[in-house]
C-alpha positions in Angstrom: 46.9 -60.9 -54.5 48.9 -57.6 -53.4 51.9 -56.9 -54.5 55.0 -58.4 -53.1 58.8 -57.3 -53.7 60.0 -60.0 -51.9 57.9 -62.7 -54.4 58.2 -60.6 -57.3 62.1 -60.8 -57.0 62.2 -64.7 -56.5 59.4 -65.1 -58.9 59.7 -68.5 -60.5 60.4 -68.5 -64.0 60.6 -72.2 -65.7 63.4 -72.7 -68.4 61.7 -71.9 -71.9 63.2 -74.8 -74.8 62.9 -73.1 -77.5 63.8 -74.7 -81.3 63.5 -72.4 -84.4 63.8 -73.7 -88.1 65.3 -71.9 -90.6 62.1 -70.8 -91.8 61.0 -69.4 -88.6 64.4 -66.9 -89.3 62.9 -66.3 -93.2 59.7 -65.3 -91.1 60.6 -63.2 -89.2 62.3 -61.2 -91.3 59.7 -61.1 -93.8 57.6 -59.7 -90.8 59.5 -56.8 -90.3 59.5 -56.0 -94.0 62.8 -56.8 -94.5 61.7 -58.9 -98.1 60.2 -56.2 -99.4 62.7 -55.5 -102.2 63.2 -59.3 -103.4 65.9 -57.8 -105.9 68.1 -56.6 -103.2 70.7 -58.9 -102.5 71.6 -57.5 -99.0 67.9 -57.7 -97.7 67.8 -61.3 -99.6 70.2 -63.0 -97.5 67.4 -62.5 -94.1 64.2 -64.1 -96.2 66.5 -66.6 -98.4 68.1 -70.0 -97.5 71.3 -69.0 -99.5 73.9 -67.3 -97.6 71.2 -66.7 -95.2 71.7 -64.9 -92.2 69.4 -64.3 -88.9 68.4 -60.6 -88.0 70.0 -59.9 -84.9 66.5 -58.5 -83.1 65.1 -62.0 -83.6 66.1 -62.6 -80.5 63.9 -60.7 -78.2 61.5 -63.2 -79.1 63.2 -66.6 -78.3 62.9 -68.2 -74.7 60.6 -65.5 -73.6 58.6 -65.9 -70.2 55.2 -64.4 -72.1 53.2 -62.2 -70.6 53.9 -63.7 -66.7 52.6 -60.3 -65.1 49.0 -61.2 -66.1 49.2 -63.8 -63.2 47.3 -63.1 -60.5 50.0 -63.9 -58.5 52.2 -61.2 -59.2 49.7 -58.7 -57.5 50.5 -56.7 -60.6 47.5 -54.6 -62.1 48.7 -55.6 -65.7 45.9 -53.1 -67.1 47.6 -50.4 -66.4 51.0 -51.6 -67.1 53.1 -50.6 -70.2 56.3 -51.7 -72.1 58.9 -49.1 -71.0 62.4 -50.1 -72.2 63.5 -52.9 -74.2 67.6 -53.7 -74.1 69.3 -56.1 -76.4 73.0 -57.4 -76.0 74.2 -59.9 -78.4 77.8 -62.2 -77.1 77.2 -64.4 -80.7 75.7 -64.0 -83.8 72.2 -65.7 -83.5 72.0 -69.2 -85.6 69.8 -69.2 -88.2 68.2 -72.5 -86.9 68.6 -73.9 -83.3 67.3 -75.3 -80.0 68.1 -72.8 -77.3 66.9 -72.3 -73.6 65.8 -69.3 -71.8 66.1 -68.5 -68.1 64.6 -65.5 -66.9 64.9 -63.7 -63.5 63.9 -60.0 -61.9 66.6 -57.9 -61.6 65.3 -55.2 -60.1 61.6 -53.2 -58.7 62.2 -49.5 -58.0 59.1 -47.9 -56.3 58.3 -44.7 -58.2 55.7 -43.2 -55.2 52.6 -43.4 -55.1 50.6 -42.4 -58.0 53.6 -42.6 -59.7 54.2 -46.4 -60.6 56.6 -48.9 -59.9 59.2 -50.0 -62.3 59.9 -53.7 -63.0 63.2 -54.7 -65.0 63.5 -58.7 -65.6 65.9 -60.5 -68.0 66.5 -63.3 -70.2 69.7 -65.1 -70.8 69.3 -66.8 -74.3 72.0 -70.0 -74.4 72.0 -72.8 -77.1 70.8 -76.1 -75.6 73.9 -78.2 -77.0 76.7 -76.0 -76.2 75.4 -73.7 -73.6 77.3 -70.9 -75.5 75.6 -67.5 -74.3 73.9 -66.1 -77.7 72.3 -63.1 -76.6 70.8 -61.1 -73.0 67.3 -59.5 -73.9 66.4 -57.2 -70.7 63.1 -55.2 -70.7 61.8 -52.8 -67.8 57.5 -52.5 -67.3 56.3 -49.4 -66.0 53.4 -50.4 -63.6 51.6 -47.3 -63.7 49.5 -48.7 -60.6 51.6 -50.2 -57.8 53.4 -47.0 -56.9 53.7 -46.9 -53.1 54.4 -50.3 -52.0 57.4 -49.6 -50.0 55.7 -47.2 -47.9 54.7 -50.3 -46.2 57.6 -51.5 -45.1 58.8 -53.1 -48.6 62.0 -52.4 -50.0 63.1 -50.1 -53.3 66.1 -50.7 -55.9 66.4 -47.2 -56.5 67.6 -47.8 -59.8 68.7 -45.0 -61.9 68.0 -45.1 -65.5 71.2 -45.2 -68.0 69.3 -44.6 -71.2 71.4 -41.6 -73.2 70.8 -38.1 -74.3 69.6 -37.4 -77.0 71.7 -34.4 -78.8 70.0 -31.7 -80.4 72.1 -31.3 -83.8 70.1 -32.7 -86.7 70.8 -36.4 -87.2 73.6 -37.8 -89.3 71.2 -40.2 -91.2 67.7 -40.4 -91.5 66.2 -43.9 -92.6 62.5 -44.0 -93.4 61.1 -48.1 -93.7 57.5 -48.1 -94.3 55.2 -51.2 -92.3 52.8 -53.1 -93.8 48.9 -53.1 -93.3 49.1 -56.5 -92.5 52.3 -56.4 -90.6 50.9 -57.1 -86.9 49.0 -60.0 -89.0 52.4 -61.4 -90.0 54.5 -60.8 -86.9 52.6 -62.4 -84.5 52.8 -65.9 -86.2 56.2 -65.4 -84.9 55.7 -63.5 -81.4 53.0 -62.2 -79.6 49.4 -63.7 -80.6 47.5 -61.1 -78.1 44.0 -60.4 -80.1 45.0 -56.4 -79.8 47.1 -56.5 -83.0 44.8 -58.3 -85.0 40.8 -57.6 -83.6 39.5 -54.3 -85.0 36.9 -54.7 -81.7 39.5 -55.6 -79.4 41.7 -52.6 -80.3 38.7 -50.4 -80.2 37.6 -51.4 -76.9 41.1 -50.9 -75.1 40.7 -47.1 -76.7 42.8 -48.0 -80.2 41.0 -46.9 -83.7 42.6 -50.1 -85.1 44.7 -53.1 -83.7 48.4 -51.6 -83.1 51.7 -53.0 -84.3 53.8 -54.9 -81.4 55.7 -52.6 -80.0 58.8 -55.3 -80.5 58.1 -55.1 -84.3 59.0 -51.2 -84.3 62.1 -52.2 -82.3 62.7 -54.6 -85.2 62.4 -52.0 -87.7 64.4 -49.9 -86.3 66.4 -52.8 -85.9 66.6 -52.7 -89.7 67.2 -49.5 -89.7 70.2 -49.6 -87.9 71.3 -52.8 -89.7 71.0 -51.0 -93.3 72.4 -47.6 -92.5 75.7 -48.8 -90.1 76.1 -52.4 -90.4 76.6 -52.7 -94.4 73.5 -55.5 -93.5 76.1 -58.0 -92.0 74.3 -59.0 -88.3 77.1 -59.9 -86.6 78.3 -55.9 -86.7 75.3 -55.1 -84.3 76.3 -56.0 -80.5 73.7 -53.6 -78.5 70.4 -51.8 -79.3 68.5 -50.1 -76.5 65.9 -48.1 -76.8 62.5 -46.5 -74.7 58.7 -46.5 -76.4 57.1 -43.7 -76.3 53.9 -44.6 -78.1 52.5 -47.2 -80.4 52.5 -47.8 -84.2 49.9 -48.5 -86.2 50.4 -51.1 -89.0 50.8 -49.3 -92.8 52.7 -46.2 -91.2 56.7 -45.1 -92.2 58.9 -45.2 -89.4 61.5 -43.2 -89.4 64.9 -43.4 -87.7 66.8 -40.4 -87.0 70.7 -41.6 -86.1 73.4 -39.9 -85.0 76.9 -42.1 -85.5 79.6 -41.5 -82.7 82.6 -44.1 -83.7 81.7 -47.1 -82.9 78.1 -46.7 -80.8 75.4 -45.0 -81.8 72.4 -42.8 -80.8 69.1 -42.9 -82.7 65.1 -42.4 -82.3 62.4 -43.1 -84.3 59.7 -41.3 -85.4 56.0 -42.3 -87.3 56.1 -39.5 -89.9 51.9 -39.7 -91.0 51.4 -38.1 -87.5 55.2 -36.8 -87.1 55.0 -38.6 -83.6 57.7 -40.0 -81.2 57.6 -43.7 -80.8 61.3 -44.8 -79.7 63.5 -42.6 -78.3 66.9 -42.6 -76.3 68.1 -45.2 -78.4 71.5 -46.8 -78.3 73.3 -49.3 -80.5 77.1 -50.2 -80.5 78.3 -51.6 -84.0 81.7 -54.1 -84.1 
């Protein structure tokens, strides 16, 4: 089907129930590494029922949509389409077990040319099912590197400029290296994403990949930890905001590094894979209470 701003926009997103157990929060957190020094009292209280706490990134993966651009009815050519920018905002400290629902909805299409892309930005509200108390707002932008040019038929274009910072050019004020596990994408996608890429050596190497890649929203939840350890003293409900743009994939066993600059209360940071000293997130942004 071809593309459609005017469909895309209203696109019909169902309300996603979503209920989580207290081990489901232990397991996530063990999937981003986060147990990997069981001696460490800070780190314990994510992977332990005691005191336990939820990591605040947990919640890009609760009342998601999935992968809805794969439908044929989007007119979206989902080969060609990448995982641009993922936002986080969180109004509450996540529970560490709960029932919540999430409602989705386009926010915006911005036509890029053609040849050039177009640029999707949709986003989920996350609200517990009980209360309806807003937890969190999880927005993500995919760069659709082949419908550039639709509104050179007559379609309308947001136009939206991006607001993701400047990175500044002193050295960083912190430097955090976390190393992944080999079996890392093994582990987080019993949580998340179960796409074949992340765990098929012959899948991977058939898209162009020596080896099945980490989830690109399991670097955002090391870095996550990153932030978490080096500003937050490890309490999650210090971490409001993090923001940040890929820039190229993981690979499961490599350190990621996270180069952070503090500015008062907010704070700029990208990170880095340091076995091929390559760029992976970058223009990121996170504001600490």
């Amino acid at each position: 089907m071809q593309f459609n701003y005017h469909r895309l926009m209203h696109w019909p997103f169902p309300e996603v129930r979503h209920a989580y157990s207290v081990q489901d929060t232990m397991r996530y957190a063990l999937s981003l590494g986060v147990g990997a020094d069981p001696l460490d009292p800070a780190r314990l209280k994510f992977v332990y029922e005691k005191n336990l706490q939820a990591l605040p990134t947990m919640a890009v993966i609760l009342g998601t949509p999935g992968f809805w651009i794969r439908d044929s009815g989007t007119g979206i050519d989902w080969l060609q389409a990448l995982h641009g920018e993922q936002y986080l905002t969180l109004h509450q400290p996540l529970p560490i077990a709960a029932t919540i629902i999430g409602r989705t909805r386009v926010k915006s299409i911005t036509d890029k040319g053609a040849g050039k892309g177009a640029l999707i930005v949709f986003e989920t509200q996350v609200a517990d099912l009980p209360s309806g108390t807003l937890l969190a707002t999880v927005t993500v932008s995919y760069f659709c590197r082949g419908n550039g040019g639709y509104s050179e038929h007559g379609q309308p274009s947001d136009l939206i400029a991006s607001a993701m910072p400047i990175m500044p050019s002193t050295p960083a004020d912190i430097i955090c290296d976390l190393p992944t596990r080999p079996d890392m994408a093994l582990i987080y996608r019993l949580s998340s994403d179960m796409n074949p890429l992340h765990a098929d050596p012959a899948i991977a190497q058939a898209a162009g990949f020596p080896r099945p890649l980490l989830h690109g929203l399991a670097t955002f939840g090391v870095v996550g930890h990153a932030i978490l350890k080096t500003c937050c003293d490890y309490e999650a409900a210090r971490l409001r905001v993090i923001n940040a743009r890929f820039s190229a994939p993981v690979f499961p066993g490599e350190t990621i590094r996270t180069e952070i600059w503090r500015q008062d209360t907010d704070v700029l940071f990208r990170a880095s894979v340091l076995e091929r000293d390559l760029l992976v997130l970058d223009h990121g942004f996170a504001a600490i209470q």
